[in-house]
Backbone and ligand atoms as CSV (ligand in chain L), in Angstrom:
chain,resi,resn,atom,element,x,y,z
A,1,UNK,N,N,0.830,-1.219,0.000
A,1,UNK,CA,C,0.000,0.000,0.000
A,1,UNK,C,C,0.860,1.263,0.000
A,2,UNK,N,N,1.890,0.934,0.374
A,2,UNK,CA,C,3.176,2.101,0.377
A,2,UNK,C,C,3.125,2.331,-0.813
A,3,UNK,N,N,3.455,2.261,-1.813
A,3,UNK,CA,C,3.596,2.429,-3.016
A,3,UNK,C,C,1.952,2.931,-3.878
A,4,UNK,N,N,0.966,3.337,-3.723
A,4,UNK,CA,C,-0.046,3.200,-3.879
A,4,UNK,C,C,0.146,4.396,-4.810
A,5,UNK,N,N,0.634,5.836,-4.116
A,5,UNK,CA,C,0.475,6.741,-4.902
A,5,UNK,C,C,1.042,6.480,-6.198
A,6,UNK,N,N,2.563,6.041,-5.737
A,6,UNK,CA,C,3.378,6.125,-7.026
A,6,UNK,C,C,2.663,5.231,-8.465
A,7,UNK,N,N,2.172,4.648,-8.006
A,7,UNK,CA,C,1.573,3.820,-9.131
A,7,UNK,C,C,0.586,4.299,-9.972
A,8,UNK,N,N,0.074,4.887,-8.669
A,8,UNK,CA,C,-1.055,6.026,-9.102
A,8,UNK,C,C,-0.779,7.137,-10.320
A,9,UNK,N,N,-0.020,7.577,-9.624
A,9,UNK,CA,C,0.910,9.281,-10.861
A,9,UNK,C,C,1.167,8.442,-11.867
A,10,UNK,N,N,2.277,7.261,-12.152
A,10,UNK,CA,C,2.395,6.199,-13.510
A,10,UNK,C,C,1.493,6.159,-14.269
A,11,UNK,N,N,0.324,5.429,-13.575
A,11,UNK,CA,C,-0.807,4.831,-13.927
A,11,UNK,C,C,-1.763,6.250,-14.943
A,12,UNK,N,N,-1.608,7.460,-14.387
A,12,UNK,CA,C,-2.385,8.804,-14.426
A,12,UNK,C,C,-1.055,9.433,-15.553
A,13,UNK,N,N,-0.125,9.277,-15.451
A,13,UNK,CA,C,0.882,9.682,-16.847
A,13,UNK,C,C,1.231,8.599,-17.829
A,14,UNK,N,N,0.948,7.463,-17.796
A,14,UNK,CA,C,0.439,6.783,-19.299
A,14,UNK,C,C,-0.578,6.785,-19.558
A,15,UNK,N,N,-1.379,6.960,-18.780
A,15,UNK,CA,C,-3.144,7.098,-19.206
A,15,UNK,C,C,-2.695,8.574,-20.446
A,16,UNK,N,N,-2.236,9.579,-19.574
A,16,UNK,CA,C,-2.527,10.810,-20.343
A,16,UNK,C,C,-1.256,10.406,-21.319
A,17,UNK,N,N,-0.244,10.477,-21.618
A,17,UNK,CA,C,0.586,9.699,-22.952
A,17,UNK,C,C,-0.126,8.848,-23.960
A,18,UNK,N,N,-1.151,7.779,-23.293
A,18,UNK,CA,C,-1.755,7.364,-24.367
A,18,UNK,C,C,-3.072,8.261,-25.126
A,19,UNK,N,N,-3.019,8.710,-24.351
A,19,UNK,CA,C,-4.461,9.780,-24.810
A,19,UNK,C,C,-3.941,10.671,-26.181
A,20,UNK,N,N,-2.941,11.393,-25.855
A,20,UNK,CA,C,-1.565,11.913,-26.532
A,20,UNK,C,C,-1.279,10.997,-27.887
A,21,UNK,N,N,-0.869,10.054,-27.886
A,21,UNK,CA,C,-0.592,9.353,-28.712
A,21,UNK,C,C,-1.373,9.050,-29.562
A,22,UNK,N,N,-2.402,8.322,-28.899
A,22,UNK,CA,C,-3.823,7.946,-29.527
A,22,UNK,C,C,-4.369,9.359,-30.542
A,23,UNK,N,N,-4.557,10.580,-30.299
A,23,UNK,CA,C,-4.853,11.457,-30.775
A,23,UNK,C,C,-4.259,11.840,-31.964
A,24,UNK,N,N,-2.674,11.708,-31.366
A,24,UNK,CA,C,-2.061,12.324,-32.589
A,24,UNK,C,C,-1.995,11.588,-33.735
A,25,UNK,N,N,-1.756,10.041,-33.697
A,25,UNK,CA,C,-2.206,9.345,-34.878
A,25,UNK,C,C,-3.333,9.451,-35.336
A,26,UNK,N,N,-4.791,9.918,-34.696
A,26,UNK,CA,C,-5.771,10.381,-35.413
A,26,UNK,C,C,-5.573,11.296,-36.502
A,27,UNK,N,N,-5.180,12.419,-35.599
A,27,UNK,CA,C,-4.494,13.753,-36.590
A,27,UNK,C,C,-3.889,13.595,-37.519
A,28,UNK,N,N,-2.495,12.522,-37.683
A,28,UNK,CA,C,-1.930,12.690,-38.964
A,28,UNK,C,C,-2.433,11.918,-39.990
A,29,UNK,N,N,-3.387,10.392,-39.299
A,29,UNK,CA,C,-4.356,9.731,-40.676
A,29,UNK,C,C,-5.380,10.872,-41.154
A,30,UNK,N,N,-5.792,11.697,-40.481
A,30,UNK,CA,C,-6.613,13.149,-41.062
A,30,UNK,C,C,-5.944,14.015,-41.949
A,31,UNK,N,N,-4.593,14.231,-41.599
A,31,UNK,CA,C,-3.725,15.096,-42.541
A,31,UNK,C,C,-3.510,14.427,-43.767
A,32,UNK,N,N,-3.331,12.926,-43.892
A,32,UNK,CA,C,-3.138,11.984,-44.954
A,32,UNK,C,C,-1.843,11.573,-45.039
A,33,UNK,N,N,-1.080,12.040,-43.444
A,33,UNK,CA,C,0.555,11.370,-43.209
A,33,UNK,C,C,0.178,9.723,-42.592
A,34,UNK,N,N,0.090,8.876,-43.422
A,34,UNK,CA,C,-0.384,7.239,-43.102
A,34,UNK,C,C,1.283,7.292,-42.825
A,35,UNK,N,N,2.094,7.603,-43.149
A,35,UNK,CA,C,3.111,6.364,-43.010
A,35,UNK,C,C,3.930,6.566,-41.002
A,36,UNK,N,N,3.288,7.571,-40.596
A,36,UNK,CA,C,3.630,6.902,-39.073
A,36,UNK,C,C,3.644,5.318,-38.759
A,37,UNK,N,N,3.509,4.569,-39.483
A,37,UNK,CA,C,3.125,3.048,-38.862
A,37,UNK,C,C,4.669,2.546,-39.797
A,38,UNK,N,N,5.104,3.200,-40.347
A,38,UNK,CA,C,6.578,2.951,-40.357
A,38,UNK,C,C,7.699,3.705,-39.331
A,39,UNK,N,N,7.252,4.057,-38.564
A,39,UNK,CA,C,8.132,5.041,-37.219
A,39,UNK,C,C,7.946,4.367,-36.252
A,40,UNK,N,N,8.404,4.628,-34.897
A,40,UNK,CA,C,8.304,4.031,-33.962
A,40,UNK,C,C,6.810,4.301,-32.992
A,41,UNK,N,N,6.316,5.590,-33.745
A,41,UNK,CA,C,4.858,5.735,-33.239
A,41,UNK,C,C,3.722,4.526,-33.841
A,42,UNK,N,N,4.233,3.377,-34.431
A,42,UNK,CA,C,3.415,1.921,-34.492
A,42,UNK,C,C,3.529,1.800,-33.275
A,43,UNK,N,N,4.653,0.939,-32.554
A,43,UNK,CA,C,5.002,0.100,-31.435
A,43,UNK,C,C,5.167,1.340,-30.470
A,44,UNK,N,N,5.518,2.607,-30.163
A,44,UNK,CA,C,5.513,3.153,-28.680
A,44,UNK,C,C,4.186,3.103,-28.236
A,45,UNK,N,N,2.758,3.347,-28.734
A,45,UNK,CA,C,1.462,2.947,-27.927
A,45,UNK,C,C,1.468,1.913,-27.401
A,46,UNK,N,N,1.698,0.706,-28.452
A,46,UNK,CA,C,1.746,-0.537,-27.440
A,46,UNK,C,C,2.491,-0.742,-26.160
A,47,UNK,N,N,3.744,-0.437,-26.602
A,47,UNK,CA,C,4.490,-0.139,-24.807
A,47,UNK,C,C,3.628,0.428,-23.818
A,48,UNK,N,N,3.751,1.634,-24.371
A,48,UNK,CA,C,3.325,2.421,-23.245
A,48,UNK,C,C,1.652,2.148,-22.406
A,49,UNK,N,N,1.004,1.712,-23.279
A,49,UNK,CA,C,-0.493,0.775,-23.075
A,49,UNK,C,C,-0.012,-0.181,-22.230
A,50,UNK,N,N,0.738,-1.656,-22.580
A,50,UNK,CA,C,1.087,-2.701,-21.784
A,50,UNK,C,C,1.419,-1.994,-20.005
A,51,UNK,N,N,2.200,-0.838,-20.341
A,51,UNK,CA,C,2.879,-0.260,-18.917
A,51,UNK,C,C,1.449,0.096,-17.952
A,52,UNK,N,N,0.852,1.163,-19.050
A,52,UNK,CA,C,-0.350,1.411,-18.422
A,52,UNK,C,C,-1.718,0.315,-17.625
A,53,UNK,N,N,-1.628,-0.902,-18.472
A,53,UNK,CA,C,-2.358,-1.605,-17.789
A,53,UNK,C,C,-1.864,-2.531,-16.624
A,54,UNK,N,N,-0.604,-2.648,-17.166
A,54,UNK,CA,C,-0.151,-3.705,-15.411
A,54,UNK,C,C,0.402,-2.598,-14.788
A,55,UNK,N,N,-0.127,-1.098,-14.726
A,55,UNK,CA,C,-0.233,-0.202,-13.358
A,55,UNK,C,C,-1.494,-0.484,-12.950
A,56,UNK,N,N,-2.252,-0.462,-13.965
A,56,UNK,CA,C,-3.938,-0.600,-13.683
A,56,UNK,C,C,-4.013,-1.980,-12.538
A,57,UNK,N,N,-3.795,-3.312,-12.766
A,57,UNK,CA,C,-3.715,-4.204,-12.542
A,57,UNK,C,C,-2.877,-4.050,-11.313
A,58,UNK,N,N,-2.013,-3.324,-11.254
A,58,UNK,CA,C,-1.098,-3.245,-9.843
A,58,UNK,C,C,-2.266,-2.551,-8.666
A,59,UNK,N,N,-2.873,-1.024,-9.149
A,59,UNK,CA,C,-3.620,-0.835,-8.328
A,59,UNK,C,C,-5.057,-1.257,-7.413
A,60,UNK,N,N,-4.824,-2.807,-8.328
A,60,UNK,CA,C,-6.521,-3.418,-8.366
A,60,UNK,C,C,-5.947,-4.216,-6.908
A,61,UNK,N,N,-4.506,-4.590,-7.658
A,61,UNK,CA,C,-4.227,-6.104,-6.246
A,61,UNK,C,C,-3.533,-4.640,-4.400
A,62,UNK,N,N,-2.883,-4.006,-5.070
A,62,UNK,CA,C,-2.568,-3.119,-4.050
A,62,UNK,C,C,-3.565,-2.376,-3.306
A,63,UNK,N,N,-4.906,-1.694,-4.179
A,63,UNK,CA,C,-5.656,-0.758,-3.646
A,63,UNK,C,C,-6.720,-1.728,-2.926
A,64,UNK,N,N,-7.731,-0.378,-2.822
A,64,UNK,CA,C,-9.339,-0.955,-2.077
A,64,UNK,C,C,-10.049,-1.094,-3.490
A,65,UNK,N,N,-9.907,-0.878,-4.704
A,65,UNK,CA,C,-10.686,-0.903,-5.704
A,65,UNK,C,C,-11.264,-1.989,-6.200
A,66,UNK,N,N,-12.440,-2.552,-6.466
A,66,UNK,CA,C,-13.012,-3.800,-6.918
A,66,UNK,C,C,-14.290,-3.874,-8.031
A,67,UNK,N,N,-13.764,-4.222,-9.073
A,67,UNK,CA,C,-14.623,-4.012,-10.443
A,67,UNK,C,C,-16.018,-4.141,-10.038
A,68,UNK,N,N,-16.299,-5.360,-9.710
A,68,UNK,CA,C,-17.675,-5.568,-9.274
A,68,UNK,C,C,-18.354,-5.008,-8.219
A,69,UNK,N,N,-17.560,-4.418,-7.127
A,69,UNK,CA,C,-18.379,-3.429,-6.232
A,69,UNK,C,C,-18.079,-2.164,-6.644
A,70,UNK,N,N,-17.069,-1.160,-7.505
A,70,UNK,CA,C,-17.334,0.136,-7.752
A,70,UNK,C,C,-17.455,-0.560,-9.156
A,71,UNK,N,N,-18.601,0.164,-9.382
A,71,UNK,CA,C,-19.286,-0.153,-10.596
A,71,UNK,C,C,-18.449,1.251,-11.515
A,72,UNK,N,N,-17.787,2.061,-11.005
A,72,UNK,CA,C,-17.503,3.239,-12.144
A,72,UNK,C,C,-16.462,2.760,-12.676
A,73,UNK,N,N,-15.084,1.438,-11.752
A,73,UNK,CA,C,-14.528,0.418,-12.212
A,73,UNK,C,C,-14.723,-0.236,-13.544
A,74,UNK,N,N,-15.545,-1.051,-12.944
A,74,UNK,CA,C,-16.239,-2.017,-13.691
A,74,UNK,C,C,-16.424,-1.929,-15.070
A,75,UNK,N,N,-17.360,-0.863,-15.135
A,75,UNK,CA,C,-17.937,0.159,-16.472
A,75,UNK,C,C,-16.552,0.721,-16.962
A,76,UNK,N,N,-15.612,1.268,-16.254
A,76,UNK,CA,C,-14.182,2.144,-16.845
A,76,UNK,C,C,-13.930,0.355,-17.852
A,77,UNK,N,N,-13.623,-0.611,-17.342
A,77,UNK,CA,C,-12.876,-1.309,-17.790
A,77,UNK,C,C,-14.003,-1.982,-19.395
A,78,UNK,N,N,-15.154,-1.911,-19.068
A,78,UNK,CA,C,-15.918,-2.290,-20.279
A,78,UNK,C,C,-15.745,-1.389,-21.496
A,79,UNK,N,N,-15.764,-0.643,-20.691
A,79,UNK,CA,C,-15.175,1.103,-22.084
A,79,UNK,C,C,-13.952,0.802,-22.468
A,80,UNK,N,N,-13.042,0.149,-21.682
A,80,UNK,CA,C,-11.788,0.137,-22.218
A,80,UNK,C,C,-11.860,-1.082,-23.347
A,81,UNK,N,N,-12.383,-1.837,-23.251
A,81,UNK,CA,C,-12.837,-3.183,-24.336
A,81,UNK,C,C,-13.070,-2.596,-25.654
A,82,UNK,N,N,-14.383,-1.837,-25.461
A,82,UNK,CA,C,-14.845,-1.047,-26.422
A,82,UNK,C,C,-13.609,0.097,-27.207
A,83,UNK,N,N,-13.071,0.581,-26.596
A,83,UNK,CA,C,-12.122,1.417,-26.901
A,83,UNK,C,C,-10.934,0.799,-27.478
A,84,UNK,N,N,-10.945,-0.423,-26.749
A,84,UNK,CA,C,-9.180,-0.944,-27.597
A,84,UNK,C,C,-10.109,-1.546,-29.664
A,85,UNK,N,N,-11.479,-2.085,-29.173
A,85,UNK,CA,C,-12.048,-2.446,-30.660
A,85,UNK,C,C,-11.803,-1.491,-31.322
A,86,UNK,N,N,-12.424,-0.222,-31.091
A,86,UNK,CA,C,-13.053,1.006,-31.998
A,86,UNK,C,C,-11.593,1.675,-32.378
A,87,UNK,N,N,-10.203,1.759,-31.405
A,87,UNK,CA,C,-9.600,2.495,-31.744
A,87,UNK,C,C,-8.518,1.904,-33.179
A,88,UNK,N,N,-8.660,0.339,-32.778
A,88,UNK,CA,C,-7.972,-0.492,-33.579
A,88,UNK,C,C,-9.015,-0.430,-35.107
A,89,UNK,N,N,-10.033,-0.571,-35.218
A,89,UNK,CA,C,-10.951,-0.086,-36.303
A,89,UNK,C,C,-10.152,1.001,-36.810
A,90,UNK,N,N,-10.319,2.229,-36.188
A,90,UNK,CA,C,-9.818,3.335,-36.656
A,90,UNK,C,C,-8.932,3.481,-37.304
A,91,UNK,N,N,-8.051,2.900,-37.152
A,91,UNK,CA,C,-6.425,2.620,-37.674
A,91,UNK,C,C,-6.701,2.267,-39.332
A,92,UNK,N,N,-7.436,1.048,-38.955
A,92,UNK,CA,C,-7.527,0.226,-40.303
A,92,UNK,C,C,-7.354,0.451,-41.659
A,93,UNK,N,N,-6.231,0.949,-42.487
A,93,UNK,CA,C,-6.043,1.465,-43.644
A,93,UNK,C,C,-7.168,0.699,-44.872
A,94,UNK,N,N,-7.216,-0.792,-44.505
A,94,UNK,CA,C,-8.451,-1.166,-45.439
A,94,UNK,C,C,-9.486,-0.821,-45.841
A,95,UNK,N,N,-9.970,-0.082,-44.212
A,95,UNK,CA,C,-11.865,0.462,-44.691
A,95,UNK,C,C,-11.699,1.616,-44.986
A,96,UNK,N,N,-13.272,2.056,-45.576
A,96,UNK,CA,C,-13.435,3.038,-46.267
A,96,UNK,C,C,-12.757,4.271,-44.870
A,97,UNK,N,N,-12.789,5.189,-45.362
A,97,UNK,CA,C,-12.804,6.660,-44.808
A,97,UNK,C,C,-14.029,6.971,-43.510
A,98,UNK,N,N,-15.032,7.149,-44.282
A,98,UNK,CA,C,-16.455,7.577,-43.397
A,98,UNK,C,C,-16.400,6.393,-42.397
A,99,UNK,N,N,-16.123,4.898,-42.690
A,99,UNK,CA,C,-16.091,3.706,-41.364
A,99,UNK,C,C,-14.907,4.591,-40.624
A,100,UNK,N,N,-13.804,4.500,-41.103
A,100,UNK,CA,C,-12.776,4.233,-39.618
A,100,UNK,C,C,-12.974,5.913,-39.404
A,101,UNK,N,N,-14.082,6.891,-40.090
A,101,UNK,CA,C,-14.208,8.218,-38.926
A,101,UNK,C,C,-14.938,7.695,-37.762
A,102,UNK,N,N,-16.062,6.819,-38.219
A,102,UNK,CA,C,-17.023,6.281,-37.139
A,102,UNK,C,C,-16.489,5.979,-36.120
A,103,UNK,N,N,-15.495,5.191,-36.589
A,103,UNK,CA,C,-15.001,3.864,-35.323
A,103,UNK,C,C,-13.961,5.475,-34.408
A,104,UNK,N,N,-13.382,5.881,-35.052
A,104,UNK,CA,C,-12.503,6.629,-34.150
A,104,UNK,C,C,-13.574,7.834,-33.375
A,105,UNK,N,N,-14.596,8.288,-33.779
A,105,UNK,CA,C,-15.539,9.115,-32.599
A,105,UNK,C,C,-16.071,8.235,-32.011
A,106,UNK,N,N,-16.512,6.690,-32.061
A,106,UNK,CA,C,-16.419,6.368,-30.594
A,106,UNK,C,C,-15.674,5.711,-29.797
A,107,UNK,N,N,-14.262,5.309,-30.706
A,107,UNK,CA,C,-13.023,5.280,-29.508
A,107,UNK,C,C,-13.189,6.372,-29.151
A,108,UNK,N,N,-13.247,7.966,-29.447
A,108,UNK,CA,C,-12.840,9.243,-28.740
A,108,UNK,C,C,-14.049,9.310,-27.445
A,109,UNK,N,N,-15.435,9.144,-27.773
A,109,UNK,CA,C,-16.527,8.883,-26.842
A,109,UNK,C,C,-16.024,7.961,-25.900
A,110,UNK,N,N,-15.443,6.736,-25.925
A,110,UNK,CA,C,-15.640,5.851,-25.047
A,110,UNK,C,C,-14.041,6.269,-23.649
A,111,UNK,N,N,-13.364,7.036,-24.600
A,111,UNK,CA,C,-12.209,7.634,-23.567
A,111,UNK,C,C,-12.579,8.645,-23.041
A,112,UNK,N,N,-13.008,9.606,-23.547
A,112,UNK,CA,C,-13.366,10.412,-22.922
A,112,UNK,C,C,-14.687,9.700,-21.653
A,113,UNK,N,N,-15.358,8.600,-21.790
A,113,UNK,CA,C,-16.048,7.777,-20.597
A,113,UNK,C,C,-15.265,7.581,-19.677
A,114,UNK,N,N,-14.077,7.046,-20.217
A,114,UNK,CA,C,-13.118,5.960,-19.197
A,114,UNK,C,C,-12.363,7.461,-18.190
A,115,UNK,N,N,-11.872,8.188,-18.923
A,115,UNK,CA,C,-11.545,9.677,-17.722
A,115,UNK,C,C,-12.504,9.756,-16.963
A,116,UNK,N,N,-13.810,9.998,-16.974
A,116,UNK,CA,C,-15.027,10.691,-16.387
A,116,UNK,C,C,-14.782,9.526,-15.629
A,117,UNK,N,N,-14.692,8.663,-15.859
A,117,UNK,CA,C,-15.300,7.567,-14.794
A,117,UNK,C,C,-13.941,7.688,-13.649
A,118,UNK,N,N,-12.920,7.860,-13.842
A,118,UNK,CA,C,-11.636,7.812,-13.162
A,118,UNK,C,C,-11.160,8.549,-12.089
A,119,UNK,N,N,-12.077,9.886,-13.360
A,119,UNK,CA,C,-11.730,11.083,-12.541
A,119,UNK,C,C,-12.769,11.280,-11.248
A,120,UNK,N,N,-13.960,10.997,-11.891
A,120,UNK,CA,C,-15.317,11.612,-10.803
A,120,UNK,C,C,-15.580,10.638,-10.063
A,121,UNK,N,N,-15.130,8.915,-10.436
A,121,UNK,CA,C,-15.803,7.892,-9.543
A,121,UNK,C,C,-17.172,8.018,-9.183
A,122,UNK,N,N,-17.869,7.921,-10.202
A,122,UNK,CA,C,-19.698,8.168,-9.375
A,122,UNK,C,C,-19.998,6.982,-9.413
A,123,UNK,N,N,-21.039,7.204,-8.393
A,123,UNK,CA,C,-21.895,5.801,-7.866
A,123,UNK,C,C,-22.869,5.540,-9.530
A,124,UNK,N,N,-22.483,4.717,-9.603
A,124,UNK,CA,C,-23.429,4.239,-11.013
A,124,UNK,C,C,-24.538,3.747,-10.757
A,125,UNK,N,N,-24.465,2.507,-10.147
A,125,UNK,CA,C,-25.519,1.541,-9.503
A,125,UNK,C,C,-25.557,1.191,-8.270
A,126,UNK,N,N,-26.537,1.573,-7.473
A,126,UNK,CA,C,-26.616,1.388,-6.274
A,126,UNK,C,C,-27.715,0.164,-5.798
L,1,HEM,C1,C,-7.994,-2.441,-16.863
L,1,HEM,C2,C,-7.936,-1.131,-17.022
L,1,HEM,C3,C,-7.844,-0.121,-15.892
L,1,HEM,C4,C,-7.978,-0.301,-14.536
L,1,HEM,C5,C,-8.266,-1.594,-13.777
L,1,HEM,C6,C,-7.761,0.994,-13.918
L,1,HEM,C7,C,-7.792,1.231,-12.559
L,1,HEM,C8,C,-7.738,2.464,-11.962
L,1,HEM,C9,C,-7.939,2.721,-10.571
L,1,HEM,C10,C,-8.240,1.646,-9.508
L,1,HEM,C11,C,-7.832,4.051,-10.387
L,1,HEM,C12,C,-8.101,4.791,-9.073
L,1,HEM,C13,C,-6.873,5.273,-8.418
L,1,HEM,C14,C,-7.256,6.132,-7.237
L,1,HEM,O1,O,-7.967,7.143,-7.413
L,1,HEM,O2,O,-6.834,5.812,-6.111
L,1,HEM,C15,C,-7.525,4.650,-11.660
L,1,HEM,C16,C,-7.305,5.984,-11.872
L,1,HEM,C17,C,-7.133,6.562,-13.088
L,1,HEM,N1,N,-7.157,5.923,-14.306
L,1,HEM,FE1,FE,-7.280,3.938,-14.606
L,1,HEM,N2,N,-7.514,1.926,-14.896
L,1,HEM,C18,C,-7.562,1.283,-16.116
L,1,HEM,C19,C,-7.372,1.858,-17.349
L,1,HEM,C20,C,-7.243,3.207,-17.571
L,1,HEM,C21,C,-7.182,3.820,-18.870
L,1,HEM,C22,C,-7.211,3.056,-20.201
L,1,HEM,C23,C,-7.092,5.168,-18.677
L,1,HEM,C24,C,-7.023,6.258,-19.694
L,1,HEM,C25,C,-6.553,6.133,-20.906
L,1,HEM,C26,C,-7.091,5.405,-17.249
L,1,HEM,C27,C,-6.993,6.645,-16.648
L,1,HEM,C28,C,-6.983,6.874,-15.290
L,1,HEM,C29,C,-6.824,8.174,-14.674
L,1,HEM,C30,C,-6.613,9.514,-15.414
L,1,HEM,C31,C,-6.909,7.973,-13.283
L,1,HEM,C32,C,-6.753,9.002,-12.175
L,1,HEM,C33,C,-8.064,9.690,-11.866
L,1,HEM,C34,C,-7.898,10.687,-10.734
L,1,HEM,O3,O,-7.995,10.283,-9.569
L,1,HEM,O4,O,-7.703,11.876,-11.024
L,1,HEM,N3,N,-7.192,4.189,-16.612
L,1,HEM,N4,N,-7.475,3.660,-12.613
C-alpha cells in the first residue's frame, strides 16, 4: 500500500501519454501522413499501453478498488474493451474513410467515458 500513490501518478501519466498518442495518430491519418506506422509511433502505444495496464492491474491487487463493487470500475474497464475495438478499427487502412471516422468518434466517446469515470468515480448503480 506504500507504493499506492506512485503507481497512481504512472498509472495517471500513461493514461494521459496514451491519450496523446492515440490522438495524434488520429491527426496525422486526417492530414493523410499514413506512413507513421513505419516510425516508432506503431510500437511506442503498445508499450506504453502494456505499462499502463499492469499499473492498472497493480492498483486493483494493491488498492481498495473492486470491479464488481465500484461499478464506475467495472464500467471504466468495459469502455476500455470497447475502446481498444473502436480504436484499432480506426487505424484500419483497409476500410473506407467515413467507417474508420465512425469507429474513431467512438473510440474518442468511449475515452473520454473511461476519464469521467476515473476522474469523478460516481456511484453508477446502487
Ligand atoms: C484495466 C484497465 C484499468 C484499470 C483496472 C484501472 C484502474 C484504476 C484505478 C483503480 C484508479 C483509481 C486510483 C485512485 O484514485 O486511487 C484509476 C485511476 C485513473 N485511471 Fe485507470 N484503470 C484502467 C485503465 C485506464 C485507462 C485506459 C485510462 C485512460 C486512458 C485510465 C486513466 C486513469 C486516470 C486519469 C486515473 C486518475 C483519476 C484521478 O484520480 O484523477 N485508466 N485507474
Amino acid at each position: 500500500m506504500e507504493y499506492y500513490l506512485n503507481v497512481k501518478i504512472l498509472h495517471m501519466f500513461c493514461a494521459y501519454v496514451s491519450v496523446t498518442l492515440f490522438i495524434s495518430r488520429l491527426l496525422l491519418d486526417s492530414l493523410g501522413k499514413v506512413g507513421w506506422r513505419h516510425s516508432p509511433a506503431r510500437y511506442l502505444p503498445h508499450i506504453n499501453d502494456s505499462v499502463l495496464l499492469t499499473l492498472a492491474l497493480t492498483l486493483l491487487v494493491i488498492g481498495p478498488w473492486q470491479p464488481l463493487a465500484h461499478s464506475w470500475l467495472g464500467t471504466k474497464i468495459l469502455l476500455l474493451m470497447g475502446y481498444i475495438l473502436a480504436g484499432s478499427k480506426a487505424f484500419k487502412l483497409a476500410l473506407p474513410v467515413k467507417r474508420r471516422l465512425v469507429w474513431a468518434v467512438l473510440a474518442l466517446l468511449q475515452l473520454a467515458g473511461i476519464l469521467y469515470l476515473a476522474i469523478n468515480k460516481p456511484l453508477l448503480f446502487s
